[in-house]
Each structure stands twice: as structure tokens, then as C-alpha cells.
C-alpha positions as CSV (number, residue, x, y, z in Angstrom):
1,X,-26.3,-4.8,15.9
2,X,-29.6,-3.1,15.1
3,X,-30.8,-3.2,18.2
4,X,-28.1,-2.4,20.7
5,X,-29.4,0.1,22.5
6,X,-26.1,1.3,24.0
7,X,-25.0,2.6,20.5
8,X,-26.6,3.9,17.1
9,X,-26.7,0.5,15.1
10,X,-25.2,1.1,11.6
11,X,-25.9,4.5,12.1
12,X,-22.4,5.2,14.0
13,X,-21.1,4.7,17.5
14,X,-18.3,3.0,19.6
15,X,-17.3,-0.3,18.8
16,X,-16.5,-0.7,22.2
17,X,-20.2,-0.2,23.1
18,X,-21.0,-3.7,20.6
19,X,-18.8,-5.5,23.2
20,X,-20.5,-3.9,26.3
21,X,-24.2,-5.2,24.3
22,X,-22.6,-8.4,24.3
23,X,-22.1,-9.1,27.9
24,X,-25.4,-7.1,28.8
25,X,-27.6,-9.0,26.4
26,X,-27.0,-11.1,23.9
27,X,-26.4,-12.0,19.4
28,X,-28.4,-13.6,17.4
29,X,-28.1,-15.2,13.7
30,X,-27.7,-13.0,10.6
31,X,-30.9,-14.8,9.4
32,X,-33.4,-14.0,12.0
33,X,-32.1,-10.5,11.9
34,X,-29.7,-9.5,8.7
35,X,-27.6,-6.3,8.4
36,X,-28.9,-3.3,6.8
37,X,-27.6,-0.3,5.5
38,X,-29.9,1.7,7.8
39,X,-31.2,1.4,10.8
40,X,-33.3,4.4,11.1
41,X,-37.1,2.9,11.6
42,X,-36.1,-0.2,12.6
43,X,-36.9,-1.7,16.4
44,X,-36.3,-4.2,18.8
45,X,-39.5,-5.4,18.8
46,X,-39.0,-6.4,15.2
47,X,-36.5,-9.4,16.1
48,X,-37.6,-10.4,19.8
49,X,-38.8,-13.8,18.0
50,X,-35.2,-14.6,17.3
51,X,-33.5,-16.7,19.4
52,X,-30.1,-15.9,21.4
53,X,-27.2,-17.2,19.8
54,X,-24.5,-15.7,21.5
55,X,-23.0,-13.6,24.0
56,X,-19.6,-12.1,24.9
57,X,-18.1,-12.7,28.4
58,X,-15.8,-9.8,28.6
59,X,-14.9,-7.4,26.1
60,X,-12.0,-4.8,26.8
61,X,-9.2,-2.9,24.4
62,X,-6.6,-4.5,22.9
63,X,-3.5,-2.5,24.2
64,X,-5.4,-0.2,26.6
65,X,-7.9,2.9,25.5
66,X,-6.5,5.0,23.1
67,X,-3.3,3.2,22.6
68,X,-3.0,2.1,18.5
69,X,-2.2,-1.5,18.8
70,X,-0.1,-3.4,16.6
71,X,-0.7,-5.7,13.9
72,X,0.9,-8.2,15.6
73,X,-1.2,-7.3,18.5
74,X,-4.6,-7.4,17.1
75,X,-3.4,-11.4,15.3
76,X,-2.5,-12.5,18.8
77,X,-5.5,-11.5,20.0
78,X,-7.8,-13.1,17.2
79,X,-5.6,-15.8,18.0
80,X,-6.1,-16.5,21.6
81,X,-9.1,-15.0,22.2
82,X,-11.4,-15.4,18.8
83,X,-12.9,-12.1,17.3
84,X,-12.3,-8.4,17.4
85,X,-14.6,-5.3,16.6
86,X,-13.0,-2.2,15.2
87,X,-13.7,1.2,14.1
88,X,-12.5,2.6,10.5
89,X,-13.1,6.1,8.9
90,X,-14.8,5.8,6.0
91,X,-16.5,8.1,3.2
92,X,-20.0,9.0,1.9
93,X,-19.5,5.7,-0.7
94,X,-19.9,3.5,2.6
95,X,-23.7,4.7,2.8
96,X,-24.3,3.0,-0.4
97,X,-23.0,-0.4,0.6
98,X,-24.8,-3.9,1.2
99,X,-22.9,-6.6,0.8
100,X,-19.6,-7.7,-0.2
101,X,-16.0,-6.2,-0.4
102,X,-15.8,-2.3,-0.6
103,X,-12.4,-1.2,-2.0
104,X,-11.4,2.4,-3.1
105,X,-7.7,3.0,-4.0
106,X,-6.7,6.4,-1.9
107,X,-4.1,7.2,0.1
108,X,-6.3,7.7,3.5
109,X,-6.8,3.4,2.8
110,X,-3.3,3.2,1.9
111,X,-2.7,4.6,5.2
112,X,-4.3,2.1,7.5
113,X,-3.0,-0.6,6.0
114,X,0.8,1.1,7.1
């Protein structure tokens, strides 16, 4: 996602807009072009070798814009339909992350997972 020019990588942005990239151009593999924890500097040009690996026909809210959808919503979904992007909140710890599983025990976590 560094280079979807409709948002502002790993910087922030609308997950919706990672869809939208998806139909207007296309994914490619986590080795020709792996995450980082900023994207500030990077650009385009740096990954046009790699080679198109995938791209989304449609992309569209699960239960409408601005309507919270369900758990069992969202499994249905991943269900019939394969993968789904999402937005979370998170705090300045997030910045420092690279890899892996980031758990912190709080009650805004607790929260989502209601």
C-alpha cells in the first residue's frame, strides 16, 4: 500500500480508498515491495519493477457507509467474498511497530472487541 496514490500509505487514510486502488490499479507481493512503518520518502517509482499480482473487482462497505456492521456480518462476508480492510484507532505505540502481533491490555481494546 505504499504507493496508492488515492490515500496516505501507512501514513493514515480511508481503508475504503485501498479498495478503490485495487480496482483502479493493481497489488503486488509483499517481497517485491514489503511493508514499512513509514512511508514518508518512499515512491512509486521505487517498485514499478514488480510485477502485478492482484487486483480487486469491486470493493464496497459491508452494511452500507457508516453503518457498524456486525461480527457476524463481517464472517459472512470473509466468507463468501474472501478478504476485508478495516480501520482501527490506535495509539502512539502503533508508530513503533514492524512486525508481528501488537497487544496492549486497555479498555479502548477491550471495547472493540464488544
Amino acid at each position: 500500500m505504499t504507493c496508492n496514490y488515492l490515500n496516505e500509505g501507512c501514513e493514515g487514510g480511508w481503508a475504503i480508498l485501498n479498495g478503490f486502488y485495487g480496482e483502479n490499479a493493481h497489488f503486488v507481493s509483499e517481497k517485491c515491495a514489503p511493508y514499512k512503518e513509514k512511508t514518508k520518502k518512499q515512491h512509486c517509482s521505487n517498485y514499478e519493477h514488480c510485477e502485478p499480482l492482484a487486483k480487486i473487482e469491486k470493493s464496497y462497505y459491508v452494511n452500507g457507509y457508516n453503518f457498524k456492521p456486525s461480527v457476524q456480518m463481517i464472517q459472512k462476508e470473509m466468507l463468501l467474498n474472501g478478504p476485508v480492510v478495516t480501520e482501527f484507532k490506535c495509539d502512539d505505540n502503533f508508530g513503533y511497530y514492524k512486525e508481528g502481533i501488537l497487544v496492549q491490555q486497555d479498555k479502548a481494546i477491550e471495547d472493540v472487541a464488544d
